[in-house]
N, CA, C and O of each residue as an XYZ file, in Angstrom:
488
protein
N      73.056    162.345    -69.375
C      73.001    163.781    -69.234
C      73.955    164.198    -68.121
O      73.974    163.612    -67.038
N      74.969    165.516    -68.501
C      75.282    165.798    -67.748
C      75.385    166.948    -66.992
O      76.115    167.785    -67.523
N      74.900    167.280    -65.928
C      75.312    168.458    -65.438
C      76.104    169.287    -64.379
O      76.849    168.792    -63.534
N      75.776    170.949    -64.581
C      77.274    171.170    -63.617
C      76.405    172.142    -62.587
O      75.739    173.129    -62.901
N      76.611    171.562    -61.229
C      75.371    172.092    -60.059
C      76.010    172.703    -59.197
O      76.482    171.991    -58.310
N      76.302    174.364    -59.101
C      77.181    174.914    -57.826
C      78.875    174.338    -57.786
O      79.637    174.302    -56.820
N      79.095    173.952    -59.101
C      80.441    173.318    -59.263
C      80.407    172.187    -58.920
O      81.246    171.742    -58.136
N      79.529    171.526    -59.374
C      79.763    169.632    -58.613
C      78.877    168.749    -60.205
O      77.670    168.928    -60.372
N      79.377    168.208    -60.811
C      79.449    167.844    -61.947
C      78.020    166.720    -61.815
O      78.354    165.669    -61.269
N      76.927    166.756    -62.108
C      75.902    165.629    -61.462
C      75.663    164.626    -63.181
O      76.089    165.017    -64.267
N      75.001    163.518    -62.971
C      75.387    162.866    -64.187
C      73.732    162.369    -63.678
O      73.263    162.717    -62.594
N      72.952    161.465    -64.724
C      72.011    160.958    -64.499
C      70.711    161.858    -64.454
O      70.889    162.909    -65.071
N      69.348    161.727    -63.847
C      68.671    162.378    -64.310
C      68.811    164.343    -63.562
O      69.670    164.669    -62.743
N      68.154    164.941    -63.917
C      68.237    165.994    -63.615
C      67.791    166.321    -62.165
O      66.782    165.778    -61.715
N      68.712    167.431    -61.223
C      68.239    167.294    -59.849
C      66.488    168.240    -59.764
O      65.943    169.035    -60.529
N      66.117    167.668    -58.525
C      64.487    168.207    -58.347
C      65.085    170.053    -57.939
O      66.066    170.623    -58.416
N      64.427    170.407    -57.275
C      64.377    171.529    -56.988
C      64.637    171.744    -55.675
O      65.127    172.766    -55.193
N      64.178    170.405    -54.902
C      64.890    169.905    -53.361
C      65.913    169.694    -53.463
O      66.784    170.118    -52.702
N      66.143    168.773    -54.715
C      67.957    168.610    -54.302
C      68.586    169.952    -54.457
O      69.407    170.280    -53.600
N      68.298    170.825    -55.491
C      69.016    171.924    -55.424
C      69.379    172.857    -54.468
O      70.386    173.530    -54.252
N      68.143    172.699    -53.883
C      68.165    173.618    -52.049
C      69.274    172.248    -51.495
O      70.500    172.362    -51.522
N      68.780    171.392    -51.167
C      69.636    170.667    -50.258
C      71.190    170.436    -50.438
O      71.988    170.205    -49.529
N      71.511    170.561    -52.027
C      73.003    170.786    -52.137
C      73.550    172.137    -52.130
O      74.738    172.440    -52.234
N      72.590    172.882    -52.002
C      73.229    174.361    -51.992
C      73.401    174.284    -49.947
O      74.177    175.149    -49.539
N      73.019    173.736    -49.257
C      72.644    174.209    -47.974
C      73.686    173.043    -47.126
O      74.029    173.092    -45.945
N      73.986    172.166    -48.001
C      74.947    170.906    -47.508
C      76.586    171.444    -48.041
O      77.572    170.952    -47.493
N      76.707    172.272    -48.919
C      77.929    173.098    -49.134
C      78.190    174.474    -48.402
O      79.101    175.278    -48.601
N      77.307    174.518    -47.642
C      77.209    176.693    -46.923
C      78.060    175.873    -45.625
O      78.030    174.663    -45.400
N      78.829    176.948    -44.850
C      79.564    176.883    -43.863
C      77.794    176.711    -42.592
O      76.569    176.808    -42.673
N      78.842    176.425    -41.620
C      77.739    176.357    -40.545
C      77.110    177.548    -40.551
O      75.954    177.775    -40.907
N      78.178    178.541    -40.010
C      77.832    179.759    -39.757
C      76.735    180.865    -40.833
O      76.046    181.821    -40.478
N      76.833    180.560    -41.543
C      76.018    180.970    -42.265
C      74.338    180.409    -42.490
O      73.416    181.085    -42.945
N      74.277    179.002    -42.031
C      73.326    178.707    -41.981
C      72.552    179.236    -40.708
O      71.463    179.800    -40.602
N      73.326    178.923    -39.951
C      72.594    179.417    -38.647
C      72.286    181.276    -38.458
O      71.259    181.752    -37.973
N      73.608    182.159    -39.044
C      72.951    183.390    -39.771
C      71.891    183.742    -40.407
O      71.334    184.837    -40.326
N      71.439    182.437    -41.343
C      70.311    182.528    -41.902
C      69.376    182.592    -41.816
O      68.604    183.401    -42.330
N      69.017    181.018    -40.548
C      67.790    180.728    -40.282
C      67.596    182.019    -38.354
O      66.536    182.357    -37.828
N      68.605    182.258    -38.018
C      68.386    183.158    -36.875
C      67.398    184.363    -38.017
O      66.172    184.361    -38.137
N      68.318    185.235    -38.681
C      68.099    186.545    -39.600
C      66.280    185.853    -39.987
O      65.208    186.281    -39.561
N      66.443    185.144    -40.556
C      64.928    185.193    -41.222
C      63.932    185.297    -40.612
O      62.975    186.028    -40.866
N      64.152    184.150    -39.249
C      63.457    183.977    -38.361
C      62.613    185.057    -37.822
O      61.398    185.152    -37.646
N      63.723    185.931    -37.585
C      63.922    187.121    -36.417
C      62.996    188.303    -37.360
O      62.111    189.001    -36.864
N      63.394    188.345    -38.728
C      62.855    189.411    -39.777
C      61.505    188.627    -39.888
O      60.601    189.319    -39.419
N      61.059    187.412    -40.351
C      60.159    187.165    -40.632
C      58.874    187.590    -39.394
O      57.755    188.094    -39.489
N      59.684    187.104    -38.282
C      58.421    187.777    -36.424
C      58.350    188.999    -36.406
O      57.355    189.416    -35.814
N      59.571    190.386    -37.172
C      58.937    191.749    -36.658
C      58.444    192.288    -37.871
O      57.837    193.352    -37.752
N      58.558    191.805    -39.031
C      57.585    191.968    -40.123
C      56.032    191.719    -39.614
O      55.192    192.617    -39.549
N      55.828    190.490    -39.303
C      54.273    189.880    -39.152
C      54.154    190.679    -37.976
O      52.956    190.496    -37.762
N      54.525    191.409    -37.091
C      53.850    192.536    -36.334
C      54.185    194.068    -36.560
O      53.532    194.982    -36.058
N      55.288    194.228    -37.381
C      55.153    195.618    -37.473
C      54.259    195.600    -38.805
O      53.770    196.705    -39.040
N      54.007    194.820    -39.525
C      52.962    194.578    -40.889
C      52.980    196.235    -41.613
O      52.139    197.104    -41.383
N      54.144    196.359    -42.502
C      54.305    197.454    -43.399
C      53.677    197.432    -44.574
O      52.676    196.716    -44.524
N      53.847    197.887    -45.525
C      53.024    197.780    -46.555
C      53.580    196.868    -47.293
O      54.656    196.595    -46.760
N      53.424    196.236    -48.251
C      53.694    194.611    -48.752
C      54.635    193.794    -47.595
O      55.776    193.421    -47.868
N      53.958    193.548    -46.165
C      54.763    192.718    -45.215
C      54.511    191.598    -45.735
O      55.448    190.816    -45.578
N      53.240    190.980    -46.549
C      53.164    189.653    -46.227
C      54.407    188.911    -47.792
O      54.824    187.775    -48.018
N      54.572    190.060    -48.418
C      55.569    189.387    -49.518
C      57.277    188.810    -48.832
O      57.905    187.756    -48.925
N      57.669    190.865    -47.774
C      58.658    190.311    -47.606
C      58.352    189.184    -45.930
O      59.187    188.344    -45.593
N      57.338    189.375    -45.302
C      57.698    187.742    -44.230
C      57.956    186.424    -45.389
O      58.592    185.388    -45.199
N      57.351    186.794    -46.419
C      57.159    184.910    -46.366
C      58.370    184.788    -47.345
O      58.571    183.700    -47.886
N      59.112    185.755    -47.574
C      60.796    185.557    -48.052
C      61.767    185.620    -47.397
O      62.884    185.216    -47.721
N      61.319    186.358    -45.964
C      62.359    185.897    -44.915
C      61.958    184.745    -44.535
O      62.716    183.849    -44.906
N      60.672    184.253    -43.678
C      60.403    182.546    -43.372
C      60.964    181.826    -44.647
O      61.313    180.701    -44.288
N      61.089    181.922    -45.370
C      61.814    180.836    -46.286
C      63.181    180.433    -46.035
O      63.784    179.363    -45.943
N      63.582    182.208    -45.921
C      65.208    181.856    -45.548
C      65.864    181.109    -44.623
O      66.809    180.319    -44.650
N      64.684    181.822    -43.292
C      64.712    180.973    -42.359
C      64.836    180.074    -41.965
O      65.613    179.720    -41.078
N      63.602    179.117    -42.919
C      63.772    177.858    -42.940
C      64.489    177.015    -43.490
O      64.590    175.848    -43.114
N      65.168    177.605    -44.612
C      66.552    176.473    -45.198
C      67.747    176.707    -44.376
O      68.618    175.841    -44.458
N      67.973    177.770    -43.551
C      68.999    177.484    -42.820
C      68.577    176.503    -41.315
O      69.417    176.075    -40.523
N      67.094    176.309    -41.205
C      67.098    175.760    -40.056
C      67.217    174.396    -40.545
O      67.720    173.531    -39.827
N      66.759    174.121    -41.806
C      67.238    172.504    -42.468
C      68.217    172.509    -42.430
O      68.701    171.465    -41.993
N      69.134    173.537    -42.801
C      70.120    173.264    -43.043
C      71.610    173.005    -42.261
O      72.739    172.681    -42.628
N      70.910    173.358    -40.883
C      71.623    173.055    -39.681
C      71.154    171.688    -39.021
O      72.082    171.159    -38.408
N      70.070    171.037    -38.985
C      69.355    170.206    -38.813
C      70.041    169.093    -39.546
O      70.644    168.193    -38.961
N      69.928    169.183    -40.828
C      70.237    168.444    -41.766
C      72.319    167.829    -41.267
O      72.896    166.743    -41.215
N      72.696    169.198    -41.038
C      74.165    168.653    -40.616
C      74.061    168.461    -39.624
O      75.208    168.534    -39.184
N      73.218    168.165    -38.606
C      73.262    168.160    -37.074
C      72.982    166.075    -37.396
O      73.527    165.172    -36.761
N      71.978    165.934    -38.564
C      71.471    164.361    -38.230
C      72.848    163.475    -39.219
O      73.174    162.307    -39.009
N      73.379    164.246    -40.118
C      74.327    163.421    -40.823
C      76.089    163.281    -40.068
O      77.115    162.738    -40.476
N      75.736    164.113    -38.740
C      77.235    164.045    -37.652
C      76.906    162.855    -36.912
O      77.720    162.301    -36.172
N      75.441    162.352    -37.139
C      75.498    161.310    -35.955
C      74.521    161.847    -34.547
O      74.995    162.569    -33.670
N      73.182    161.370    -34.542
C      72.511    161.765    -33.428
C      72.260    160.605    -32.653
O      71.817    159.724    -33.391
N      72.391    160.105    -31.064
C      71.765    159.526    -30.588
C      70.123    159.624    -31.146
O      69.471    160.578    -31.568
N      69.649    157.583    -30.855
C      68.231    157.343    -31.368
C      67.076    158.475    -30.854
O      66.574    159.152    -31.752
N      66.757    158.650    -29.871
C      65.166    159.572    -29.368
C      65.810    160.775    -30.738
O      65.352    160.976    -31.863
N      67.038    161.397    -30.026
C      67.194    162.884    -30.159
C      67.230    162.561    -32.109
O      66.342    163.297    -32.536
N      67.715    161.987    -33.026
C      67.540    161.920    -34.176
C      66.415    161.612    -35.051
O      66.372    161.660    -36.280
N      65.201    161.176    -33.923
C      63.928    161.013    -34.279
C      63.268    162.702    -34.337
O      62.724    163.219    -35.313
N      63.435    163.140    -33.402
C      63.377    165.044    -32.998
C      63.656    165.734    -34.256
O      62.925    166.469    -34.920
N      64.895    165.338    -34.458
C      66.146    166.521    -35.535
C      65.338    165.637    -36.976
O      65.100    166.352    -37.950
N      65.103    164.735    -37.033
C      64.351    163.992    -38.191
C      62.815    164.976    -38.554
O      62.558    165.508    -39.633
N      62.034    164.996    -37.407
C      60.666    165.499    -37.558
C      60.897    166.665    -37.694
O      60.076    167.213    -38.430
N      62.013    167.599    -37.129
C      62.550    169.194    -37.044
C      62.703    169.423    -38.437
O      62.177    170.350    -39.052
N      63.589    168.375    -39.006
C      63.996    168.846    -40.411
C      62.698    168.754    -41.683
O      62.663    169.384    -42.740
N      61.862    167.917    -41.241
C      60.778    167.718    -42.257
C      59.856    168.676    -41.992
O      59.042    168.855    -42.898
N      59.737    169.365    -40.993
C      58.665    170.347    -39.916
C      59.302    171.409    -40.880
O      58.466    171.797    -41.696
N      60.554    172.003    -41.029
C      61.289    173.112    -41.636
C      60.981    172.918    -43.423
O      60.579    173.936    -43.986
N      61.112    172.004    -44.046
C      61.323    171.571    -45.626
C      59.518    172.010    -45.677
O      59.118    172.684    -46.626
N      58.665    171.612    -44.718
C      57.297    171.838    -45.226
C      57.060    173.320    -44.861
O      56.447    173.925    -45.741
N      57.357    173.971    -43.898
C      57.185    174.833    -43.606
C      57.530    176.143    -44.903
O      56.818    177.019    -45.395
N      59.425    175.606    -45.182
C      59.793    176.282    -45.815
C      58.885    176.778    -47.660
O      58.584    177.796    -48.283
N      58.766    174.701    -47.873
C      58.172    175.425    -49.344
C      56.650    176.062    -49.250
O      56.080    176.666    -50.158
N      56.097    175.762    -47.845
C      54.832    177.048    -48.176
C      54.834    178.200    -48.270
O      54.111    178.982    -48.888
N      56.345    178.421    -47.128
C      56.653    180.101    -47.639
C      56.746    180.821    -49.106
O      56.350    181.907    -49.530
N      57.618    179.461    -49.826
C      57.906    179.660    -51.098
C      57.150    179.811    -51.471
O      57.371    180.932    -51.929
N      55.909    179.515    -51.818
C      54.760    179.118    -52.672
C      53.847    180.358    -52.045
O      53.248    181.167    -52.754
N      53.846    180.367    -50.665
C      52.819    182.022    -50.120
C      53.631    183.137    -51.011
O      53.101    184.168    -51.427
N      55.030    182.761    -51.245
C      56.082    184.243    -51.376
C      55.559    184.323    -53.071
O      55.227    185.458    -53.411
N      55.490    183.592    -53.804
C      55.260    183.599    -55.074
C      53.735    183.881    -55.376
O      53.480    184.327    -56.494
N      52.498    183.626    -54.328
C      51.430    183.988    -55.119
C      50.629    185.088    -54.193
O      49.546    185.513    -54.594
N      51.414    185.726    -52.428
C      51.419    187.205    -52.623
C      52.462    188.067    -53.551
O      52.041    189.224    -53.577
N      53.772    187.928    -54.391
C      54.189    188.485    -55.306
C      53.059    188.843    -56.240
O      52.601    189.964    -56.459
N      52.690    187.674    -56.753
C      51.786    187.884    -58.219
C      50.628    188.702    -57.548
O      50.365    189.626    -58.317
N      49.961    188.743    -56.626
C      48.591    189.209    -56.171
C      49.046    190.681    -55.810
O      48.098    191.462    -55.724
N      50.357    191.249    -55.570
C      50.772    192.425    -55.593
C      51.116    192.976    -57.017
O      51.223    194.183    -57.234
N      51.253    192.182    -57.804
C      51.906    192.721    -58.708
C      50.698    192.586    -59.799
O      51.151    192.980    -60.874
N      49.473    192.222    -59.926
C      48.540    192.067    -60.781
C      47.434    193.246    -60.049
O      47.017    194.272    -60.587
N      47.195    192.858    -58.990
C      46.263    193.846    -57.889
C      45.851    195.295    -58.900
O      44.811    195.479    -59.533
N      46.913    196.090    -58.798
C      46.567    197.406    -59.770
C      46.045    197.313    -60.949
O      45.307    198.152    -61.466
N      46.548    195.881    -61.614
C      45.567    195.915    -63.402
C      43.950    195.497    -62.892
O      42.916    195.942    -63.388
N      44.024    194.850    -62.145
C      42.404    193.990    -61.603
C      41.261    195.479    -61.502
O      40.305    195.764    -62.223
N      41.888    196.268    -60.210
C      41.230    197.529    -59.816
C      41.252    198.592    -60.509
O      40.676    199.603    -60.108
């Protein structure tokens, strides 16, 4: 099987849904990652206190963003080469972010549906 992923031709079985984040985030310029995970970060903290009306849909779509750019700086920070302690850190940082991130995903997808069903229920 073959396929064509963000322009990169992949052969063998089909990528997970991690690899897809992780090759989309291993091709983004630095700068943009770190745009990312700052922006989300930053949107995701004055959402969860200014709490507007559907805040908890858009925080947990900015914390997502957030968090693939903080993998995703992480991620190029451990494949440049980290001294041992500090690559044990950027190791637990990056797995701390990948878990973090897909709960956002998964909060972002079932407050969507709970907003978007809510009115037929009541």
């Amino acid at each position: 099987m073959v396929l064509h992923v963000f322009g990169r031709r992949v052969t063998g079985r089909p990528p997970t849904l991690f690899g897809l984040f992780a090759a989309r985030a291993r091709a983004a310029p630095d700068g943009r990652l770190a745009l990312e995970a700052a922006a989300g970060i930053a949107a995701a903290s004055v959402l969860a206190i200014w709490r507007p009306p559907t805040w908890a849909v858009w925080c947990t779509l900015a914390l997502g963003t957030g968090c693939f750019g903080a993998w995703g700086v992480l991620d190029r920070m451990l494949s440049d080469g980290a001294p041992g302690r500090f690559a044990a850190v950027l190791l637990a940082a990056r797995a701390a972010a990948a878990w973090v991130g897909a709960a956002a995903g998964i909060a972002f997808l079932l407050t969507l549906f709970a907003l978007l069903v809510g009115p037929w229920i009541s």
